[in-house]
C-alpha positions in Angstrom: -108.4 77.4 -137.8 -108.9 74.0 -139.8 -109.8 71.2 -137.3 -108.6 68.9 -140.3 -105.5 70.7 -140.1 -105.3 70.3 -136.2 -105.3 66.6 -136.7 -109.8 66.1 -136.7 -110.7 62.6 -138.2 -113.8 60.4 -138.8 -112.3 59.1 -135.5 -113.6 62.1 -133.6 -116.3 63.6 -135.3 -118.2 59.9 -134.8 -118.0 60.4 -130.8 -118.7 64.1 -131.2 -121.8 63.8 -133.6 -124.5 64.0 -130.4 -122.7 66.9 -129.3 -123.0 68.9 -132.6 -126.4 68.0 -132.8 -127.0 69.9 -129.2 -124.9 73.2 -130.1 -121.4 71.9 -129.0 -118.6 73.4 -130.4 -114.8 71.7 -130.1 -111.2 72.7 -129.5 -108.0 71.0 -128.8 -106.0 71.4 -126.5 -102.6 73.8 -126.9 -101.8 74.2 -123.2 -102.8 72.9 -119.7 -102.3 75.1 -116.9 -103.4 74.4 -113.1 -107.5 75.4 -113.6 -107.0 76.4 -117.3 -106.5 75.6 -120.8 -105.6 77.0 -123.7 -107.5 75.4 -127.0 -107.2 75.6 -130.5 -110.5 76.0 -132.5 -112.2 77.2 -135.4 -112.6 80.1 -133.8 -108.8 80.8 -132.8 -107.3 80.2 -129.5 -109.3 80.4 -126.3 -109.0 80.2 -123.0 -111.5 77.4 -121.3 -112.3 75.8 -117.7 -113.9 72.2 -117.0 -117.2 72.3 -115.0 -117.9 71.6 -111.3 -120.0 68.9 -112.5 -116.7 67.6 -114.5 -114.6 68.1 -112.3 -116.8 66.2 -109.1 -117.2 63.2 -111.3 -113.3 63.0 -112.7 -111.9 59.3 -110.2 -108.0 61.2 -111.5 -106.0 62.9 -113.1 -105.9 60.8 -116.2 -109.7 62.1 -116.7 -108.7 66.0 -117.1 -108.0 67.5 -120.4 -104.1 66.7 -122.0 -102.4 68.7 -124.2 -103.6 67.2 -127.6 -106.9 65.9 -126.3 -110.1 67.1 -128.3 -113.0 69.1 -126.1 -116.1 70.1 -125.9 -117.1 73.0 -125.4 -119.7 75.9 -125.3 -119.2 79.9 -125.1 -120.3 81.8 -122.1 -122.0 84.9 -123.1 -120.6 87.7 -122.5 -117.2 86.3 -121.1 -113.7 85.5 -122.9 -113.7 82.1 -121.2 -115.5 78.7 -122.8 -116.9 75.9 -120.6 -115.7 72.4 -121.6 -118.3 69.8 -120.8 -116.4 66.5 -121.9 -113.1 65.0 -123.4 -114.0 62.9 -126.5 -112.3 59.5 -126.9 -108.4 59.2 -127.0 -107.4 57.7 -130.3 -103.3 57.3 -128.3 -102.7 58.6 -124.9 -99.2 58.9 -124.2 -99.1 57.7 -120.3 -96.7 57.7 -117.2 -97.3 56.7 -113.5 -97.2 59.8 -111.6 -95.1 60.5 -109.4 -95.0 60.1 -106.4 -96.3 57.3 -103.9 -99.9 57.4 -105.5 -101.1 54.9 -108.3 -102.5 57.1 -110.4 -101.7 57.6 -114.6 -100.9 61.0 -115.8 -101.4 61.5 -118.8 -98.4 63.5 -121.3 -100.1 63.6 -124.4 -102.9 62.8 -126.0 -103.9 61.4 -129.8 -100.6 61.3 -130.6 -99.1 59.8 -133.9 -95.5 59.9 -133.4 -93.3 59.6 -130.1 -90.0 61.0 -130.8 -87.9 59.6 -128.2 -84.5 62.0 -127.7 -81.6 60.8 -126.3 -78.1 62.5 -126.3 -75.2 61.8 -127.8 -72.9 63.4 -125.0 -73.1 62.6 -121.6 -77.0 61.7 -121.8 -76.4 58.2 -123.6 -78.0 55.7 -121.9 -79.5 52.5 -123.3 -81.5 51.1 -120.4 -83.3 54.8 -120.4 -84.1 54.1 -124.6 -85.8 50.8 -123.4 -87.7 52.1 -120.9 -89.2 54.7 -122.8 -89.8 52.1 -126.2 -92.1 49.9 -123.5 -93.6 52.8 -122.6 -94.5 54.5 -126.5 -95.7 51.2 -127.6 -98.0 50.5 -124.3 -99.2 53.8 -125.4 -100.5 52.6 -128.7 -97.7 55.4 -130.2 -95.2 54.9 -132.8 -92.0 55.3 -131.5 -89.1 56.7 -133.7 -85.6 57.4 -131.2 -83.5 60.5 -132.3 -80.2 60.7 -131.4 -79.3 64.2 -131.2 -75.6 66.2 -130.8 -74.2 64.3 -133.5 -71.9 67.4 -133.7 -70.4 65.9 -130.2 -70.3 62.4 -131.2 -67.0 60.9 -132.3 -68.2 57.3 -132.6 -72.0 57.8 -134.4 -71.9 54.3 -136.4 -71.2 52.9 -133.3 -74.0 54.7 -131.0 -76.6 53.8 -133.9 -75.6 50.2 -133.6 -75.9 50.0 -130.2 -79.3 51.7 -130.2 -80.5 49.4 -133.3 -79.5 46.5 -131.1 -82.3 47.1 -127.9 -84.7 49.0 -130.6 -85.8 46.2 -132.9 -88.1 47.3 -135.7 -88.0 50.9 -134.3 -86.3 53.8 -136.9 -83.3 55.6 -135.3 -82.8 58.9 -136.5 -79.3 60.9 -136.0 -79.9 64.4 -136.1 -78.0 68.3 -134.8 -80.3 70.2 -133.8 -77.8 72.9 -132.7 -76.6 72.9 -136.7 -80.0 71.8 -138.2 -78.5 68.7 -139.4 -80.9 65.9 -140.3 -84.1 68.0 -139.6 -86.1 67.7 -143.2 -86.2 63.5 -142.4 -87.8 64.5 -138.8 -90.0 67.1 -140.7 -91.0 64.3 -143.1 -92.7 62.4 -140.2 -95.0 65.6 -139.2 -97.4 65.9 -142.3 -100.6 67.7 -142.1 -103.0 67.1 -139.0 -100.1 64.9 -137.7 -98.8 65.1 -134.4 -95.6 64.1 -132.7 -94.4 64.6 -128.9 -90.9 65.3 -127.9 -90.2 63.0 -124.8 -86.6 62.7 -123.1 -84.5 64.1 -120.4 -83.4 67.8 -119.2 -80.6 68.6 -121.6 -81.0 66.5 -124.6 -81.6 69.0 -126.7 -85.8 69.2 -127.1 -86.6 72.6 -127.0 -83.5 73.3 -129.5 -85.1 70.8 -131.5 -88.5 72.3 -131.3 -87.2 75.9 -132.5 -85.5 74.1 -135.4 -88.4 72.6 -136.7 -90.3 75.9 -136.1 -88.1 78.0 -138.0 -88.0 80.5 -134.8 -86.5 80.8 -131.1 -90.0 80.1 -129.6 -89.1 77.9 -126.9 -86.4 79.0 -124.1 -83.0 77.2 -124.5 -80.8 76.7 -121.7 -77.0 76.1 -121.5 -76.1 72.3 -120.5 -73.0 72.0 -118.3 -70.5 70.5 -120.4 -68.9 68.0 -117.4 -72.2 65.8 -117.0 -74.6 66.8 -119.9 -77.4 68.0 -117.2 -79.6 71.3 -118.0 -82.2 72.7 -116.6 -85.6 72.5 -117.8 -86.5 74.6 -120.2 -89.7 73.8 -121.0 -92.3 74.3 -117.9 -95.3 73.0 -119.3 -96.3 70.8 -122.3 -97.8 72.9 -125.4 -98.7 72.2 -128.5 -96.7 73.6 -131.4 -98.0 74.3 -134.9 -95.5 73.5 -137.3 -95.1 75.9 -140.5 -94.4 72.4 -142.7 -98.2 71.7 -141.5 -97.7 69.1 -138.8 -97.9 69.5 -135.0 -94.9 69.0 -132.1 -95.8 68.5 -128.5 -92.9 69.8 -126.5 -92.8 68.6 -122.7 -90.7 69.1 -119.8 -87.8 67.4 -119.2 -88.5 63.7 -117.4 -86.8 62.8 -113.9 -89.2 60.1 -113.2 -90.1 58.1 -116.1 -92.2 55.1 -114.7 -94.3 52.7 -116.5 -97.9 52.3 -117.2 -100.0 50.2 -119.3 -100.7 46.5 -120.1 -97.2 45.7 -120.4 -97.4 44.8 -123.8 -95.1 47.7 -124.6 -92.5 45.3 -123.0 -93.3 42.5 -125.1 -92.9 44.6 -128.2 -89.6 46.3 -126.7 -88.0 42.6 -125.8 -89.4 41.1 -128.4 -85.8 38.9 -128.0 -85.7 38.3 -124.9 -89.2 36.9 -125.0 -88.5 34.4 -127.6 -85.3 33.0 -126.0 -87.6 32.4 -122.8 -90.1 30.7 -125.1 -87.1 27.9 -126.1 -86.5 27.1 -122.3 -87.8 23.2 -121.4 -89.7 23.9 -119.3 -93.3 27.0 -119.8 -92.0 27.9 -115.8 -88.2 28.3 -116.2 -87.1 30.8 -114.0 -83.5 30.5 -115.9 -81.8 30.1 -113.0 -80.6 26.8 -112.6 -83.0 25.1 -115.1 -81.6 22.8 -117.4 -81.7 23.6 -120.8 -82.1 27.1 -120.9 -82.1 29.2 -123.3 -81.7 32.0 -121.6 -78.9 30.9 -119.6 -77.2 29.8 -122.6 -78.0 32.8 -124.7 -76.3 34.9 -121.6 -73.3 32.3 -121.2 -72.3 33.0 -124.6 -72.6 36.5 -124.9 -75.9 36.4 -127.5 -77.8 38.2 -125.2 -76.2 40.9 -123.2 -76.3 40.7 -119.7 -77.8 44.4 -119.1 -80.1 43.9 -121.4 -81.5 41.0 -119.5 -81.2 42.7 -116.1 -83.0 45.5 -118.0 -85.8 43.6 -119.1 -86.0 41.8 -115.2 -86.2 44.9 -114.0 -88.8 46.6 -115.9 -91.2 43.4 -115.8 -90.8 43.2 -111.7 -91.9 46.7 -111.8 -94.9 46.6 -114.4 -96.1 43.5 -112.4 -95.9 45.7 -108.8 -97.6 48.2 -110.8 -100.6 45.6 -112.4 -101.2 44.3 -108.5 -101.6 48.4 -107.9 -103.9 49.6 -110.1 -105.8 46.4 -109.8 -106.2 47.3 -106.0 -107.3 51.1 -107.2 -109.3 49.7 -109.6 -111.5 47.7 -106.8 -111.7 50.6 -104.5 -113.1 52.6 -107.1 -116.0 50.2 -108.0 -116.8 49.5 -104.2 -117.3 53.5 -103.9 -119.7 53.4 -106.8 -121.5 50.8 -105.5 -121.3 52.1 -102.2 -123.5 55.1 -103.8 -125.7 53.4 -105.7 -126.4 51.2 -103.3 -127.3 54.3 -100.1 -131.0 54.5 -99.7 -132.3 57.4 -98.1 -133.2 57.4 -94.5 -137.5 58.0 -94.1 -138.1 61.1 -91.6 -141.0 59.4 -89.8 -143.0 62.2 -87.5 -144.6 59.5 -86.0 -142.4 56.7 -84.3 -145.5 54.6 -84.4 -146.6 54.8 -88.2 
């Protein structure tokens, strides 16, 4: 295979350049499994494993190999399995909190281009879920584009795309049928050659359908979507990397349950770029618009300029990236006291004689 073709750039080969120069090879990875992955190379697919050594130093999860990450590797004579020795540098990462009651990031996609953010147009709908996952595309350093899909099912479109333009400011919103291959050569258009997207929504919008459509084949299993609430099952179990015969490359991923934040927060600035402003006309720089006087906020809320759920949206998601900052700050310090902790033990002499 063509590493230019799997999305290689001067990006990658500069961090890989002392690794070439020792024998390394590289691959990318197609498919994570528990102990295994599945890479792309030069050399076809293969089937890898990290090292003990890797896998002792790695502080998380967010250290493995993602699906889309580039590796390095090296053959093992004599077996069908390569050893990879390092991750290079994420140009994007694509993160989450995972779940659970640990702070850790899990990481659904790496060096990603595109984030193709699915929503429904049945049942599914659901603006709050839209602006979660824009804060969480552009904390990623990802370029989010939302897709609205079932447009067969949708008797008000104009109406759904205006309500989506209205919380995804600067953001393109495509309506598309997967189901009828309806507006499929616009998403194709944003998938050249070495580029790669990721599919990201909920069970039952329609991802998987969307990912045979674009592949020209029934790769990926499709399951039938109760028609009373819009839920399916999932019908992807793991996250895999797609070649796409128009050149580019599609991450497909599991439905998301649990979609919680991770980053700087700056995806929220970006996603309430609004919000932010009115708060920046308040009198006073600590205005809790509350009982303030003259605030904007208030007053944009009063008289209906800035939607109420938009605003309990925005509280909402800034209460929890703050809980989540105060978090990984606390990780963060444990972490560094461990290091030091070992750098700091000094072996214990073995004196035979207690008076030398």
């Amino acid at each position: 295979m063509d590493l230019q073709s799997l999305g290689w750039t001067p990006f990658f080969e500069a961090y890989f350049a002392p690794f070439r120069e020792e024998g390394y090879g590289v691959g990318r990875v197609m498919v994570q499994h528990k102990d295994r992955y599945v890479l792309y190379s030069q050399k076809g697919e293969l089937w890898a494993e990290v090292t003990g050594k890797f896998r002792h130093d790695a502080h998380g999860p967010q250290d493995f190999p993602a699906v889309g990450d580039w590796v390095v590797i090296k053959d093992r004579p004599g077996e069908d399995v390569v050893t990879i020795y390092a991750v290079l540098e994420r140009k994007s990462k694509f993160s989450r909190k995972a779940a659970g009651a640990k702070t850790d990031e899990q990481v659904l996609a790496a060096n990603v281009d595109v984030a193709l953010l699915v929503s429904g147009l049945d049942h599914d709908f659901n603006l709050r879920r839209i602006e979660r996952s824009l804060a969480l595309a552009w904390d990623s350093g990802v370029k989010p584009v939302v897709v609205l899909n079932k447009v067969d099912l949708c008797a008000n479109l104009d109406e759904r795309i205006q309500e989506v333009e209205s919380v995804a400011r600067g953001t393109s919103v495509m309506s598309i049928s997967a189901v009828q291959k309806r507006g499929l050569e616009n998403l194709k258009s944003l998938l050249p050659t070495g580029t790669t997207g990721v599919l990201l929504g909920s069970s039952g919008v329609g991802k998987s359908t969307m990912a045979n459509a674009l592949l020209g084949t029934d790769k990926q299993e499709v399951k039938e979507v109760r028609i009373r609430d819009s839920q399916g099952r999932h019908t992807t179990v793991s996250r895999e990397l797609l070649l796409l015969p128009s050149g580019g490359m599609i991450i497909d991923s599991p439905g998301i349950r649990e979609l919680q934040l991770w980053g700087t927060g700056e995806g929220l600035t970006e996603t309430f770029e609004d919000v932010e402003a009115l708060a920046g006309q308040c009198r006073f720089n600590d205005c809790r618009h509350e009982n303030e006087p003259d605030c904007a906020v208030k007053k944009a809320l009063e008289n209906g300029t800035l939607d109420e759920s938009r605003w309990k949206s925005y509280l909402k998601l800034k209460r929890e990236m703050h809980y989540l900052y105060l978090k990984q700050d606390q990780k963060a310090a444990r972490i560094e006291k461990e290091k030091w902790k070992k750098l700091m033990r000094i072996p214990k002499l073995k004196n035979k004689n207690k008076f030398g």
